[in-house]
C-alpha positions in Angstrom: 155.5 136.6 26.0 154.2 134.8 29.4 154.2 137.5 32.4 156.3 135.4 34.9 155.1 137.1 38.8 157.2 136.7 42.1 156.7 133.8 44.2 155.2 136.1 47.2 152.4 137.6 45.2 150.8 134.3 45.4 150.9 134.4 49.3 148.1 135.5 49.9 146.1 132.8 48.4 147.6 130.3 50.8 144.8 128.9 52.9 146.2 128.4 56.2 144.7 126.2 59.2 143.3 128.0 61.7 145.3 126.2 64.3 148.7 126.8 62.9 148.7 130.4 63.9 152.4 132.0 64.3 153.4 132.8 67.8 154.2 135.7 69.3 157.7 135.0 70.9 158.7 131.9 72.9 156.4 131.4 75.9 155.9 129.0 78.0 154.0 127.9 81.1 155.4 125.7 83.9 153.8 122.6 85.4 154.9 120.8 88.9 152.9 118.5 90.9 154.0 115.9 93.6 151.4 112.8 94.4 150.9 113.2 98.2 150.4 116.1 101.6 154.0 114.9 102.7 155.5 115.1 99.9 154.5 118.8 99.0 154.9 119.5 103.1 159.0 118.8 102.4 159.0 120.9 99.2 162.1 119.1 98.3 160.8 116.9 95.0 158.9 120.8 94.2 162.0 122.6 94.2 163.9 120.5 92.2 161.6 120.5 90.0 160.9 124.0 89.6 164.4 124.7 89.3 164.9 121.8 86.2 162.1 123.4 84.4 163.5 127.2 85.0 166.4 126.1 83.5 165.3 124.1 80.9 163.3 127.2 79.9 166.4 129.3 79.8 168.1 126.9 78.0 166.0 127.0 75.3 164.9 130.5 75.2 161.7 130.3 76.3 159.5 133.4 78.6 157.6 131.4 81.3 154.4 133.8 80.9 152.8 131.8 84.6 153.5 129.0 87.2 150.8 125.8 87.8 151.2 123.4 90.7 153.5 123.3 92.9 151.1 121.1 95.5 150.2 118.1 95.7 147.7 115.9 93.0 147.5 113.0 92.1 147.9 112.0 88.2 145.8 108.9 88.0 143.3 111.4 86.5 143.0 114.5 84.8 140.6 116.3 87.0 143.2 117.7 88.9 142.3 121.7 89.8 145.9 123.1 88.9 146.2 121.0 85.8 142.9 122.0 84.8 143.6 125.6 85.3 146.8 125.2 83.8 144.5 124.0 80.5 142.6 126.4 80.7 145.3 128.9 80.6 147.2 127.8 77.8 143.8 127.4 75.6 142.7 131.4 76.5 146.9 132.3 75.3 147.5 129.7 72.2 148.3 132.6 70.5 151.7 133.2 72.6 152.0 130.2 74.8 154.5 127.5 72.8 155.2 124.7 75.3 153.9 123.5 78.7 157.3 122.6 80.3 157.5 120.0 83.3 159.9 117.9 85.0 159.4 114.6 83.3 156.3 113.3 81.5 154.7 111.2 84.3 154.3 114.8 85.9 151.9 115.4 83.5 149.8 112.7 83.4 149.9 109.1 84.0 146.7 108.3 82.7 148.5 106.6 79.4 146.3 107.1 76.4 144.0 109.8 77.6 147.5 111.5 78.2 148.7 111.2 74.6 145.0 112.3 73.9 145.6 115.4 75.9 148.8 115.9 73.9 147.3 115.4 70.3 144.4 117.7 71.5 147.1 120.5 72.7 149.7 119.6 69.1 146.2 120.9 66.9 146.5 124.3 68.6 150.6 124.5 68.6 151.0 123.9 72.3 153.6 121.2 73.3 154.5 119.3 75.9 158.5 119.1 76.8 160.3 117.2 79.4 163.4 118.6 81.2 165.1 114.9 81.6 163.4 113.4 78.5 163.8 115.6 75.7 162.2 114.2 72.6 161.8 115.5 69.5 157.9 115.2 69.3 157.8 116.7 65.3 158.5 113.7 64.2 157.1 110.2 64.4 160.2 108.5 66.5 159.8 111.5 69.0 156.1 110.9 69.4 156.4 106.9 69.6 158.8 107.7 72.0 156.8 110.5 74.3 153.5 108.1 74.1 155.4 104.9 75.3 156.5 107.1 78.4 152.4 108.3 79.1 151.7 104.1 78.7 154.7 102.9 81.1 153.6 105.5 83.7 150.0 104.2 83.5 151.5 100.6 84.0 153.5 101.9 86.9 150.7 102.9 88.1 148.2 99.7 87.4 151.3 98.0 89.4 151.2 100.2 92.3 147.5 99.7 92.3 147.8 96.0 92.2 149.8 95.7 95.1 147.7 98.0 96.9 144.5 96.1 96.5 146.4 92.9 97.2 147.4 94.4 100.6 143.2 95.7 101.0 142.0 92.7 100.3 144.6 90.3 102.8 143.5 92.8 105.6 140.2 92.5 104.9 140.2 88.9 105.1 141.7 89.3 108.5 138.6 91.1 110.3 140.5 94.4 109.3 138.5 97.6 108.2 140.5 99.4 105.3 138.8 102.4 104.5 136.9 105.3 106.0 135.1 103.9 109.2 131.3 103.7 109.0 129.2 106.5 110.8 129.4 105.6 114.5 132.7 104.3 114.3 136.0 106.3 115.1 139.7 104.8 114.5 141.3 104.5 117.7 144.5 102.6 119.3 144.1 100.4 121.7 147.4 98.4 122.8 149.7 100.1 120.7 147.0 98.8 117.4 145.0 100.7 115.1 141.3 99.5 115.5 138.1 100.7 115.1 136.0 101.9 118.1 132.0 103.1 118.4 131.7 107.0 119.3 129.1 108.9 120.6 127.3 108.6 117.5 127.6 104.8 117.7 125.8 104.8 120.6 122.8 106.2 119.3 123.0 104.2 116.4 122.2 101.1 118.8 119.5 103.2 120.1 117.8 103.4 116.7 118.4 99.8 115.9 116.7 99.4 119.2 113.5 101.2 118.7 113.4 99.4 115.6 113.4 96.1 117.2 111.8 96.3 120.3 109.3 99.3 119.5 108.5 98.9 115.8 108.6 102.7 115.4 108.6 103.9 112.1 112.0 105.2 110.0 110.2 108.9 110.8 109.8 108.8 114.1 113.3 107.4 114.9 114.8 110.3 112.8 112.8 112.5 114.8 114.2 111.0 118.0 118.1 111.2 117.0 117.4 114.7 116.2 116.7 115.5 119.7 119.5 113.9 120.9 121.9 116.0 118.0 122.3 113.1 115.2 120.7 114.1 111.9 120.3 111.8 109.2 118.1 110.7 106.3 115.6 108.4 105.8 118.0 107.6 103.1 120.8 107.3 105.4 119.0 105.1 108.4 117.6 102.5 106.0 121.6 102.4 104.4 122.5 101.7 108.3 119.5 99.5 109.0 120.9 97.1 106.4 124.6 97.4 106.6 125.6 94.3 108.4 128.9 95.9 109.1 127.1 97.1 113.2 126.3 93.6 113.8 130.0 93.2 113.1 130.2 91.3 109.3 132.7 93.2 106.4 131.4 93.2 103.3 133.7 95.0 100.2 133.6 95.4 96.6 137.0 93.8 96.8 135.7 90.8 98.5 132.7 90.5 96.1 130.1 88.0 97.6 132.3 86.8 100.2 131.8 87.9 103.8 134.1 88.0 106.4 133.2 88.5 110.9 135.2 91.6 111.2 137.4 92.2 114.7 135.6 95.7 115.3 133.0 96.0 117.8 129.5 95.1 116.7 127.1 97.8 117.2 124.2 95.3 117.8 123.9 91.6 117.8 123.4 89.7 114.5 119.8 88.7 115.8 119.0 92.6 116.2 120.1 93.0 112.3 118.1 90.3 110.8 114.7 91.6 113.7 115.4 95.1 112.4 115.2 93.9 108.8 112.2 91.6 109.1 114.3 88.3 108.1 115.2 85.2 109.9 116.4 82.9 107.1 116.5 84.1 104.0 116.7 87.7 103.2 117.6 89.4 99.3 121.4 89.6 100.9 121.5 86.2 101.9 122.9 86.3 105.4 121.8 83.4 107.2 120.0 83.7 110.7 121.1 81.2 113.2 118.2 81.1 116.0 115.2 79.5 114.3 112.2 78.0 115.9 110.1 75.3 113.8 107.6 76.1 116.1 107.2 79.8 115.2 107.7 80.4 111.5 105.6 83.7 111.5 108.1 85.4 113.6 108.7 88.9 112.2 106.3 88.2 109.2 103.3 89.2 111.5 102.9 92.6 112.4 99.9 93.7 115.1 97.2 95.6 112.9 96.8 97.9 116.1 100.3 99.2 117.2 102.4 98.0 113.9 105.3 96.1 116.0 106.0 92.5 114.7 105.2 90.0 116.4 107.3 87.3 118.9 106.9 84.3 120.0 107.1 82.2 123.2 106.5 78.7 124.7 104.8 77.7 127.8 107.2 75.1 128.6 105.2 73.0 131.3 102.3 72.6 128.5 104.4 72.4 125.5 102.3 75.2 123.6 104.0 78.0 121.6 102.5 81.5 121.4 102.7 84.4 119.5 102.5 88.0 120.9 102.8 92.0 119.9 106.4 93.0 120.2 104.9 96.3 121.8 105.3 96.6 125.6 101.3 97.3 126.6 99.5 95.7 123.7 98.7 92.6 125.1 97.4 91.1 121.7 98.7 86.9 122.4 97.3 84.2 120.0 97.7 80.7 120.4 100.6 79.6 117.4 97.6 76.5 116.8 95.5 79.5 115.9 97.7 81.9 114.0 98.9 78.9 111.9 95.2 78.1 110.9 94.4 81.2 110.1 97.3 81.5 108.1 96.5 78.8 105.9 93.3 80.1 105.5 94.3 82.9 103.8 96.6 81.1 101.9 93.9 79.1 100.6 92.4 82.1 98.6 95.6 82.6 96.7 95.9 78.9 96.1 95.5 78.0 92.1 92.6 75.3 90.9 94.6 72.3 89.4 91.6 71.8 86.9 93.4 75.5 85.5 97.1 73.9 84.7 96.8 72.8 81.2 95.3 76.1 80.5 98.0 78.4 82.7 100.6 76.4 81.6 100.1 77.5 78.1 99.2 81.2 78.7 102.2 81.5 81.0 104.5 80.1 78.7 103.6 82.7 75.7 103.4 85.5 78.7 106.9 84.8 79.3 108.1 84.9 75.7 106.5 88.2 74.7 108.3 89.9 77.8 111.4 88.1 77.2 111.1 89.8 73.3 109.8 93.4 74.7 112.8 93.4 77.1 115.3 92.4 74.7 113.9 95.4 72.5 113.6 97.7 75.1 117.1 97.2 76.0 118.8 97.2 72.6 116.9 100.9 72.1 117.7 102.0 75.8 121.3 100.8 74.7 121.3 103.2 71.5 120.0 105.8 73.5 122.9 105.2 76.6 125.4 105.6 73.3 124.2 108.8 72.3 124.0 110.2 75.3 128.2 109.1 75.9 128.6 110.7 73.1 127.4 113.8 74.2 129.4 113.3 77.3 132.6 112.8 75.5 131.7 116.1 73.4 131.2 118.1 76.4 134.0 117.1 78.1 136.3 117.5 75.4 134.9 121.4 74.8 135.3 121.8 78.5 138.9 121.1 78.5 139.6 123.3 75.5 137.9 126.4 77.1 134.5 126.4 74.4 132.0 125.8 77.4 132.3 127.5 80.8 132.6 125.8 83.5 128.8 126.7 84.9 127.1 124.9 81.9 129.7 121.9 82.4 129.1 121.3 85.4 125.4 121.8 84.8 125.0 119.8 82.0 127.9 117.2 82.9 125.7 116.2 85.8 122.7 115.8 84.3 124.6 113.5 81.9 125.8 111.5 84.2 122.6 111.2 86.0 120.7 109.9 83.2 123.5 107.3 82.8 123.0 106.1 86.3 119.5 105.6 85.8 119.9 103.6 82.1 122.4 101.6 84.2 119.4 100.9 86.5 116.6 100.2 83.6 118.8 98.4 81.6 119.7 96.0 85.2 116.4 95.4 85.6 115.5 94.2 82.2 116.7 90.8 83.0 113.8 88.6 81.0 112.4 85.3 81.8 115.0 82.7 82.7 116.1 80.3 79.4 114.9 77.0 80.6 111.3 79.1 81.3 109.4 75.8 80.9 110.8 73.7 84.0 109.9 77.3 86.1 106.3 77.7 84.8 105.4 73.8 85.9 107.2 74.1 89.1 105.3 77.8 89.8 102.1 76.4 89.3 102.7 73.1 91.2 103.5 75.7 93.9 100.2 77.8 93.4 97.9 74.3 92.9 99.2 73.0 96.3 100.5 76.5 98.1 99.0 75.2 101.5 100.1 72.0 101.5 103.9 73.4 100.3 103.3 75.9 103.6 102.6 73.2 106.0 104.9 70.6 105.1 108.0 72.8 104.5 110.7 73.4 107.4 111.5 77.0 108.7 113.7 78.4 106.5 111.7 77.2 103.4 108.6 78.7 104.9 110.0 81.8 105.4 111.2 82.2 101.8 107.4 81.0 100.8 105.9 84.0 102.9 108.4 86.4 101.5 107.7 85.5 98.5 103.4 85.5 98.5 103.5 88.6 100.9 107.3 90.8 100.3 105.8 93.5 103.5 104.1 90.6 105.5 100.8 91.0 106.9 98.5 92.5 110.0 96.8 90.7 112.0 93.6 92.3 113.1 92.0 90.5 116.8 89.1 92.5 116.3 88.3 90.1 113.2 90.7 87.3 113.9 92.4 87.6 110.9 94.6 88.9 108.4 95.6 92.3 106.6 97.5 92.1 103.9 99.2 95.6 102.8 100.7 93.8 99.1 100.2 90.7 97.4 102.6 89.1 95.1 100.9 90.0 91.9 100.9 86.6 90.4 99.0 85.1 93.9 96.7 87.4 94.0 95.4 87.1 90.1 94.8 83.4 91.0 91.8 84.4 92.7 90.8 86.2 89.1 91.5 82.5 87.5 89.2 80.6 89.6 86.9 83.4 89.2 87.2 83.7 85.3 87.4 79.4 85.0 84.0 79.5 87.1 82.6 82.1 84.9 84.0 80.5 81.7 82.2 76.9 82.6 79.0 78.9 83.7 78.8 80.2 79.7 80.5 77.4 78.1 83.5 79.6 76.7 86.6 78.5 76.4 88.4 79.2 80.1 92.0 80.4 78.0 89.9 83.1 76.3 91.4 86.6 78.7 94.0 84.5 80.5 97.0 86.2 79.0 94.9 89.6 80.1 95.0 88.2 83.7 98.8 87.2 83.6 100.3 90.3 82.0 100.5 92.8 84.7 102.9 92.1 87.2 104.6 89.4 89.4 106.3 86.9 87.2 109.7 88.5 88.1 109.8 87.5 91.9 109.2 83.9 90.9 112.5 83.7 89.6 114.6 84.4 92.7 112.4 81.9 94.7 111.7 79.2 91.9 115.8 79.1 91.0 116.1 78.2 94.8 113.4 75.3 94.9 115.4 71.8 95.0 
């Protein structure tokens, strides 16, 4: 006969998940938060709070084993310090703690589905989350539907708030108004019974700065060395920021406003001819502020610096004889050259970065499968940086989500976390500046080498604004001139200028030996300089 054993002898073979651990008694934790200072200054919304969720627990039987909160955070994220400690708490106690009990579920979170995330995350070690004035049954399906569409509507709630915030932003923006924390030499103030924004001390030697810039030409170094004397430190870093923020010659720009620019109703530090003397532009510039004082007359302005004391050079006219004169910004220098001269010279050295036209058919078809093969290394170079920038989020994710259930400490998070997020910046950055050669690449080669074949000409007959772009362009730091040779020194070369003295060279050399002149082109046009063609060509009518 069959031996028939009780039920509970078999118990011990039941495999039970590691999760799903029995508690020991009815504990719980309490959670309370308000979203602002004056808020948690009244104590009002914290009290009530408190006292719901002590009673609910009561209700319901439950020990509260600790208290989290009761200040002030903000719930648009989940890096709140309470809430995290409060996390970290009830991971380190899973064994007793049963239920995280707060007010209503928007005082949780309201970061919608990273919320119910949270939730799912908490349900897998037996650690719920209960409402006092929502109560849901979250066992089943119904109760969870129901506690998840309350985490989504408080995310909407606040994507509405957030709406009409920005709205309000961006209207005061448009109205000269500066919305958010005032630059560094700026204080906010009240003048006439309005809130405005008004230059402090530090403001004041902010102009300074922008002033040795200008009229000295010192160097970034030595200015830093001079504000430290007079008690503002700051970065190189931090004064070239300054230097190019044209929010001191009084112009608000915002991520809100995009590319739009708006004349601001603060105080300009400096005047808008300061900004662009400061920054070496008078027309065009990578920002693309426009300068209004131009002079036909004296297009090298600022692209000439004195080979001897480093200041840029200015320019003048002798009215009663009609000539125009250039001359060392620095007060003592003395170096003045006739603008007659300057200009010639100038074209002379343009002349030894000007292409041979005899070279075009040639160029033209070494250029053209140039651009292609970078074009297809960029587009692979990107696709594997991509895989790469997937992995690494992935790791992020990981980290993040071992953080928040106590299995790394918070040393090697942060560690780690950081170092993370660093290398994402920087694929950001590679992966920006793998933009390859423009579609329509054909129409930009022949217009770049009917630039190089006639650069002199193009120089001489263009107005200012176009020449100033064209200079930028061939020489991005501008050039020295040197009196004690009467002519030019010239710090960096647009890469692609500078190999056309290598083509005439190799053509000359090719003719000489009766080789065919495209054999070692693609050699001489691979290195550098196609990119800054792009920016100028895509501007060329």
């Amino acid at each position: 006969m069959m031996t028939r054993y009780n039920l509970e002898q078999f118990s011990k073979f039941v495999k039970v998940h590691k999760n799903k651990q029995t508690k020991q008694g009815k504990y719980a934790v309490i959670y309370t938060r308000v979203s602002s200072k004056e808020q948690a200054d009244t104590g009002n919304s914290l009290e009530s709070q408190l006292k719901y969720c002590e009673q609910f627990a009561e209700r319901h039987g439950f020990e509260v084993l600790e208290y989290f909160g009761g200040t002030y955070e903000s719930a648009k994220g989940d890096e709140r310090k309470e809430f995290k400690k409060m996390l970290e708490f009830v991971k380190r106690q899973k064994a007793k703690v049963s239920t995280i009990i707060v007010y209503s579920y928007d005082r949780f979170s309201r970061t919608g589905g990273n919320a119910i995330y949270l939730n799912d995350q908490l349900e897998q070690i037996g650690i719920s989350v209960s409402s006092c004035i929502q109560p849901t049954d979250t066992s089943t399906s119904a109760g969870k539907f129901n506690r998840n569409m309350q985490y989504l509507f408080s995310k909407y709630d606040n994507d509405q708030r957030r709406e009409k915030s920005v709205t309000g932003m961006l209207e005061a923006l448009r109205r000269g108004q500066w919305v958010s924390k005032p630059p560094i030499g700026y204080e906010r103030a009240f003048v006439n019974g309005q809130r405005c924004l008004a230059i402090d001390k530090n403001g004041k030697l902010l102009r300074q700065a922008f002033l040795m810039k200008c009229k000295e030409g010192l160097s970034n170094t030595a200015i830093i060395a001079k504000l430290n004397s007079m008690g503002l430190r700051l970065s190189n870093q931090m004064l070239t920021h300054i230097f190019r923020n044209p929010f001191y010659c009084g112009i608000i720009t915002n991520k809100l406003l995009g590319e739009e620019l708006i004349r601001g109703k603060h105080e300009p530090l400096i005047s808008e001819e300061i900004f662009f003397q400061v920054n070496d532009i008078q027309s065009a510039n990578p920002q693309g502020y426009q300068v209004q004082l131009e002079d036909e007359n004296l297009p090298l302005k600022q692209h000439i610096r004195c080979a001897n004391s480093g200041a840029p050079f200015t320019g003048y006219e002798v009215k009663k004889k009609g000539l125009h004169y250039y001359k060392c910004n620095k007060v003592g220098c003395k170096c003045n050259k006739s603008a007659k001269i300057i200009h010639e010279t100038y074209l002379d050295l343009l002349k030894q970065y000007q292409v041979n036209k005899e070279l075009i058919p040639v160029l033209k078809e070494a250029l053209s499968g140039v651009f292609t093969e970078r074009h297809e290394n960029s587009k692979q170079q990107a696709k594997l940086i991509q895989q790469q920038a997937t992995e690494r989020d992935k790791k992020l994710e990981a980290l993040e989500e071992r953080f928040v259930f106590g299995e790394v400490p918070k040393e090697l998070y942060e560690k780690f976390s950081q170092k993370l997020k660093q290398e994402r910046r920087e694929t950001e950055a590679h992966l920006a500046s793998l933009t390859g050669p423009l579609s329509n690449h054909q129409k930009f080669i022949e217009m770049g080498l009917k630039l190089s074949v006639t650069l002199c000409e193009s120089w001489s007959i263009a107005n200012f604004n176009e020449k100033q772009r064209l200079q930028s362009l061939i020489f991005p730091e501008g050039v020295y001139y040197d009196r004690k040779i009467q002519g030019y020194r010239t710090p960096r070369v647009n890469a692609i200028f500078k190999l056309s003295a290598s083509f005439n060279e190799h053509y000359k050399l090719a003719k000489k030996e009766k080789t065919s002149p495209k054999t070692g082109f693609s050699n001489l046009v691979g290195p550098l300089g196609i990119e800054p063609f792009y920016s100028y060509l895509s501007k060329m009518p």
